[in-house]
C-alpha positions in Angstrom: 90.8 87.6 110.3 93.9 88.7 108.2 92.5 91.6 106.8 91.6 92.6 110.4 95.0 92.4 111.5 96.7 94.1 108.2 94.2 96.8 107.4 95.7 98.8 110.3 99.2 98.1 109.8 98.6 99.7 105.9 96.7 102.3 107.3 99.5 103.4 109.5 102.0 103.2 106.4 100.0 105.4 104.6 99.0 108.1 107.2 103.0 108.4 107.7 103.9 108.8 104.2 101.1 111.3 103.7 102.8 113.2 106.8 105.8 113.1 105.5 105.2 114.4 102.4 102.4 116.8 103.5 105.3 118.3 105.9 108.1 117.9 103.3 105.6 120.1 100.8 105.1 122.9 103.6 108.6 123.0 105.4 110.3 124.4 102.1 113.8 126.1 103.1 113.9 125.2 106.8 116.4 123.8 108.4 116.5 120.2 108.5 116.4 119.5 112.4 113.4 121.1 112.7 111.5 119.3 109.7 112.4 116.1 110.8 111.0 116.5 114.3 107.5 118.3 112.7 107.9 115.2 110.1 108.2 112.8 113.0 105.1 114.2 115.5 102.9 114.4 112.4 103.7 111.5 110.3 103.2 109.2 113.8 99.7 111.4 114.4 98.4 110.5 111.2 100.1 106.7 111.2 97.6 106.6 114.6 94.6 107.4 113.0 95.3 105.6 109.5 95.6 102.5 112.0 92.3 103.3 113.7 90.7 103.9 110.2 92.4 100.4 109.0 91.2 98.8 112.0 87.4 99.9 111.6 87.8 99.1 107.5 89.5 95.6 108.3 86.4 95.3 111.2 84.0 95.5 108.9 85.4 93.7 106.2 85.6 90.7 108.7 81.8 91.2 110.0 80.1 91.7 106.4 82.2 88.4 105.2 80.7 86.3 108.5 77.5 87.3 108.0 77.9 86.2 104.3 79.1 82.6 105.2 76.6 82.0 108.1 73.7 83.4 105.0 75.2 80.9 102.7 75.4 78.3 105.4 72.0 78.7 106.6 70.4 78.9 102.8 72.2 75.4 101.7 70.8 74.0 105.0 67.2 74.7 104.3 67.7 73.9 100.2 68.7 70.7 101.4 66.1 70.3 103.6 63.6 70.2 101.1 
């Protein structure tokens, strides 16, 4: 369940750092004011979807390890039985 809580938090980290430096790349000799605002709606656009990605990722991370444990469960049951 932790992964399922920080898989969105890193995914949001990393979509704002690749907007900032995506935007940082592109802006070259423009004044500051305006790069920090493009820096600012684009780095929290793609911290939104990073978190969404994290979220699916960290989702699926969490089912595929259940289903694992209730397999594993469920196999020493019937070894156990015989």
């Amino acid at each position: 369940m932790g992964r399922t809580l920080l898989y969105p938090f890193a995914g949001a980290g990393i979509g704002f750092l690749v907007g900032f430096v995506i935007v940082r790349m592109m802006a070259g000799a423009s004044p500051p004011s305006d790069t920090t605002a493009i820096t600012l709606f684009v780095g929290t656009f793609l911290a939104g979807t990073g978190a969404i990605a994290g979220a699916i990722i960290g989702g699926v991370e969490f089912l595929k390890r259940r289903d694992q444990a209730r397999e594993a469960q469920v196999q020493g049951e019937s070894e156990s039985e015989v």
